[in-house]
TORPA-983945 format. One record per residue (C-alpha): residue number from 1; residue in one letter; z, y, x. Coordinates in pm, 1 decimal, m for minus. Example, Ala and Ser with C-alpha at 12.3 -4.5 7.8 and 13.67 -1.06 7.14 Angstrom:
<sites>
<seq:1; type:a; pz:780.0; py:m450.0; px:1230.0>
<seq:2; type:s; pz:714.0; py:m106.0; px:1367.0>
</sites>
This chain:
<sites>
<seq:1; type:x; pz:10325.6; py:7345.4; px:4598.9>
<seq:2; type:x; pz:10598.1; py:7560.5; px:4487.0>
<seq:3; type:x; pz:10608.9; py:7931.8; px:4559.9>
<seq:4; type:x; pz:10978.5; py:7854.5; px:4802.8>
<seq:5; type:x; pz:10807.2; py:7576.9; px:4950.7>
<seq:6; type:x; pz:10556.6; py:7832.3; px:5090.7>
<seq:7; type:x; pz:10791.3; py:8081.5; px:5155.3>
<seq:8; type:x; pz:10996.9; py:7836.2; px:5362.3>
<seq:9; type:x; pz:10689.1; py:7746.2; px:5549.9>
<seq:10; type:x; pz:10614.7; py:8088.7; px:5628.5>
<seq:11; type:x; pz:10977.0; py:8175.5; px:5717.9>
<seq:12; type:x; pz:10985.9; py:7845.3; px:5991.7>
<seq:13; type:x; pz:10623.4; py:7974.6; px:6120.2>
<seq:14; type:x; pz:10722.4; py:8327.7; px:6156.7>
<seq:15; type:x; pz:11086.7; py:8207.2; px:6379.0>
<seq:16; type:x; pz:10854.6; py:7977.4; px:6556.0>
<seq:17; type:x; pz:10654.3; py:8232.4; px:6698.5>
<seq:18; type:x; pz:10906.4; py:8480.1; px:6712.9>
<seq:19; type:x; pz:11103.4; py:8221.8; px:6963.6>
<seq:20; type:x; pz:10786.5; py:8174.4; px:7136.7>
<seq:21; type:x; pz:10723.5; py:8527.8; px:7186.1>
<seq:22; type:x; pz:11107.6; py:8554.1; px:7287.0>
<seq:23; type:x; pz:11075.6; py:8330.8; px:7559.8>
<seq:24; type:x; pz:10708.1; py:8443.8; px:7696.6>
<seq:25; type:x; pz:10869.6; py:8818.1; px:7700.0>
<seq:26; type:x; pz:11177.7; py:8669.5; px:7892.2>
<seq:27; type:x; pz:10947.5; py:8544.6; px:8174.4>
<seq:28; type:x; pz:10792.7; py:8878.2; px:8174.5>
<seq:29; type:x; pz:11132.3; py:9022.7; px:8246.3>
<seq:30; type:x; pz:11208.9; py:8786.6; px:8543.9>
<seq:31; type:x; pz:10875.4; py:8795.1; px:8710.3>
<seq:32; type:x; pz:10772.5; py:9092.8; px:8678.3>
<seq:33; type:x; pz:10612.0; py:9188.7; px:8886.2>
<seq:34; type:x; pz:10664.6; py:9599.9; px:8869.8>
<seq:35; type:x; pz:10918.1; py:9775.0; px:8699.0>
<seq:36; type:x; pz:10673.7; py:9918.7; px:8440.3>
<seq:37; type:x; pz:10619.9; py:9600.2; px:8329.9>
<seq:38; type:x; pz:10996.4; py:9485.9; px:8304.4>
<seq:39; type:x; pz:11022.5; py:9794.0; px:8066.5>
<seq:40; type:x; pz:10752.3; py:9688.0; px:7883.5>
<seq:41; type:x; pz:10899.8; py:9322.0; px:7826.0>
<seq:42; type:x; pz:11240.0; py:9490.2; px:7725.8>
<seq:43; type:x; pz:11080.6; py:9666.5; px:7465.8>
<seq:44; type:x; pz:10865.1; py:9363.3; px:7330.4>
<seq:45; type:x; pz:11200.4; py:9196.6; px:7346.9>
<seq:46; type:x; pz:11336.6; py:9450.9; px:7082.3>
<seq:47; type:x; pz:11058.3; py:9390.0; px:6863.9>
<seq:48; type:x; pz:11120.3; py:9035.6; px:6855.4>
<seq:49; type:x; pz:11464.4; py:9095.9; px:6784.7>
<seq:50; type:x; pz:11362.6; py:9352.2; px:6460.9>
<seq:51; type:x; pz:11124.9; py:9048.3; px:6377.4>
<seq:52; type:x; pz:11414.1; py:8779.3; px:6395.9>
<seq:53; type:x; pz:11628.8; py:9028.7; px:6214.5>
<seq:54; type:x; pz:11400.4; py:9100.6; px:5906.2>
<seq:55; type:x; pz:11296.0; py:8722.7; px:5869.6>
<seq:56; type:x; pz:11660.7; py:8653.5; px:5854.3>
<seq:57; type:x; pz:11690.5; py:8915.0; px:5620.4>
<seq:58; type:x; pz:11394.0; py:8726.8; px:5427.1>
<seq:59; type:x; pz:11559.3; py:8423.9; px:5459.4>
<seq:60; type:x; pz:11884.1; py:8487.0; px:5350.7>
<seq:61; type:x; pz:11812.6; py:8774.8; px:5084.5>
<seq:62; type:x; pz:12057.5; py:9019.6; px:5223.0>
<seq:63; type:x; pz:11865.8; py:9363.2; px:5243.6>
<seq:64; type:x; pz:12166.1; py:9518.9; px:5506.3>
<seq:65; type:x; pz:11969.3; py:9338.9; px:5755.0>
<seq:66; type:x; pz:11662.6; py:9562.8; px:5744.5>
<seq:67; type:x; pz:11876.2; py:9842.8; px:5803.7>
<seq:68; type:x; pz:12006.9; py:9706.0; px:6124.9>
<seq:69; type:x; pz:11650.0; py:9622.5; px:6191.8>
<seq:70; type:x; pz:11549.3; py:10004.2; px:6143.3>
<seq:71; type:x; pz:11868.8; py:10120.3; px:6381.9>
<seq:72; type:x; pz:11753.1; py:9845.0; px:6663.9>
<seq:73; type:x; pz:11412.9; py:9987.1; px:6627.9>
<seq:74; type:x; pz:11532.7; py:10371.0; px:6693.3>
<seq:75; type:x; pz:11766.3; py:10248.6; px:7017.0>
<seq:76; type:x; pz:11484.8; py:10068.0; px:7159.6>
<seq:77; type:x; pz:11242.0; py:10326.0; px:7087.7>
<seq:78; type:x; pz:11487.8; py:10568.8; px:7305.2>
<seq:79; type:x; pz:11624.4; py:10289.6; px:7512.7>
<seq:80; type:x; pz:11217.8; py:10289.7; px:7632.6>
<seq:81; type:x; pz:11154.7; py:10649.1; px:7663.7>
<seq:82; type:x; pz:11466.7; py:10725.4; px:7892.2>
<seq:83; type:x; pz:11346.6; py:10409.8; px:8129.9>
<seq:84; type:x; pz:11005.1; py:10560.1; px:8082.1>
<seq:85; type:x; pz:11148.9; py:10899.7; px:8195.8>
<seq:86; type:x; pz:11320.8; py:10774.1; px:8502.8>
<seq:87; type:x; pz:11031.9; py:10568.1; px:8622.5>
<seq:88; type:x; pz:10909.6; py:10956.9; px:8591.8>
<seq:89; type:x; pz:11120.3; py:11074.4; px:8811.1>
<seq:90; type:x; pz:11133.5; py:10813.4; px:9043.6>
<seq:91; type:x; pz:10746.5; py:10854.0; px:9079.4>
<seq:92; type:x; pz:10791.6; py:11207.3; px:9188.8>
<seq:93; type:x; pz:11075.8; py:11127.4; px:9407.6>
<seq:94; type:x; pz:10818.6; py:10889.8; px:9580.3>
<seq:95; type:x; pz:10544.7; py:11126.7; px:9598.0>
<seq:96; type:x; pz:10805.8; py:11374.6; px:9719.8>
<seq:97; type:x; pz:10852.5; py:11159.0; px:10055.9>
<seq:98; type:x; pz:11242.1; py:11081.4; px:9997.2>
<seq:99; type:x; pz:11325.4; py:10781.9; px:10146.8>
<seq:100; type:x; pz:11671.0; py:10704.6; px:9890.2>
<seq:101; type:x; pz:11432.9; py:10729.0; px:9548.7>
<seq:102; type:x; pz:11675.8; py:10941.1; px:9416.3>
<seq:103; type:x; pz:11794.8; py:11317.4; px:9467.4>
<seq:104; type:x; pz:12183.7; py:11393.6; px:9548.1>
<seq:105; type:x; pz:12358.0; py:11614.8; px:9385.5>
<seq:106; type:x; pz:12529.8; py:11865.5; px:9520.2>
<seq:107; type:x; pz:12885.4; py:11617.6; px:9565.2>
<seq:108; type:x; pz:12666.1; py:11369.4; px:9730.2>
<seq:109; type:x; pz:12574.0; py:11566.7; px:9988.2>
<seq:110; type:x; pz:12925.4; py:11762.9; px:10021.1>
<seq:111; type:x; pz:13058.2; py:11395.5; px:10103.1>
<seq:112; type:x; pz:12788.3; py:11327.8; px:10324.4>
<seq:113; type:x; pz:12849.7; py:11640.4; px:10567.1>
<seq:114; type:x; pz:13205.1; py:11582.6; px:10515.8>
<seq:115; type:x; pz:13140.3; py:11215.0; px:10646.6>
<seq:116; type:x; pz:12892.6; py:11350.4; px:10907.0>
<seq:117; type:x; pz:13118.1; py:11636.1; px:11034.3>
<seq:118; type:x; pz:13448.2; py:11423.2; px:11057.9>
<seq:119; type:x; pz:13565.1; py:11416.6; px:11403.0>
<seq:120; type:x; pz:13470.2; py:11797.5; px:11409.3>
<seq:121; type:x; pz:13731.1; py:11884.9; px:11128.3>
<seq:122; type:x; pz:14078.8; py:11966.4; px:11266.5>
<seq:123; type:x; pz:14416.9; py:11900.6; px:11141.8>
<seq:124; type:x; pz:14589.0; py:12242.1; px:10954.1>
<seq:125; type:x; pz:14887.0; py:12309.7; px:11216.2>
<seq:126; type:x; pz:15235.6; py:12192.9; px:11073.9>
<seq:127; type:x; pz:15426.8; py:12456.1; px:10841.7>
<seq:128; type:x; pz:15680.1; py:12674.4; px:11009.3>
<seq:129; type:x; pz:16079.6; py:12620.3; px:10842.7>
<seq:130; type:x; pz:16131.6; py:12930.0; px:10648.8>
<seq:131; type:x; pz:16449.6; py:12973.6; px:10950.4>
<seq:132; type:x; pz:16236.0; py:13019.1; px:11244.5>
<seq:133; type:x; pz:15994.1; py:13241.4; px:11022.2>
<seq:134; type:x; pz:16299.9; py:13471.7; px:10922.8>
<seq:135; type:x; pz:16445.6; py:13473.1; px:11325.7>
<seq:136; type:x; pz:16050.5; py:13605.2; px:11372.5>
<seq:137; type:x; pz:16083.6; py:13910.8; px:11169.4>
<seq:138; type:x; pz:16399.8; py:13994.4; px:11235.9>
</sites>
């Protein structure tokens, strides 16, 4: 056994698995069943991509391929902590007692008491013609 034949081998192993692990972390995603765990599957999912990426990169011999791999790895490393960060937030929001799991901002709840308060508004009275304003002051 040649030294490519094993190499091919290994390379049709390692997408095997990698497909395998794809589609395991894809039911993850759609089942569930908290959102912790959906986060969790999204970032397995970008570590199968970094591992489809660099046996590709094996495969094919191009070495540009690892550094896509290293730039997927850094956007799904922060891709994770800002999910990880709302789910954060969120959780105080919760413990908080607010009902909306989120906290408006200050044009949220301008529009709301605008909405709440709109048959109490009333209509600015027409402008005067600049005529009848001179006849006034005269």
């Amino acid at each position: 056994m040649s030294s490519q034949a094993i190499l091919d081998g290994a390379i049709t192993i390692a997408l095997v698995l990698l497909t395998l692990s794809f589609l395991l972390t894809i039911v993850r995603i759609v089942r569930g069943p908290t959102l912790p765990d959906r986060i969790l599957a999204l970032d397995m999912l970008v570590a199968a991509a970094i591992g489809y990426i660099a046996v590709i990169g094996i495969k094919t011999g191009y070495t540009l391929y690892v550094d896509i791999a290293i730039a997927l790895g850094l956007v799904g490393f922060l891709a994770t902590v800002a999910f990880a960060r709302f789910i954060l937030v969120r959780g105080q929001a919760d413990e908080a007692g607010t009902s909306d799991h989120h906290e408006l901002t200050d044009e949220e709840e301008n529009s709301q008491e605008f909405e709440e308060q709109g048959a109490q508004i009333k209509k600015p009275k027409a402008a005067k013609p600049i005529e009848s304003m001179k006849k006034e002051t005269k």
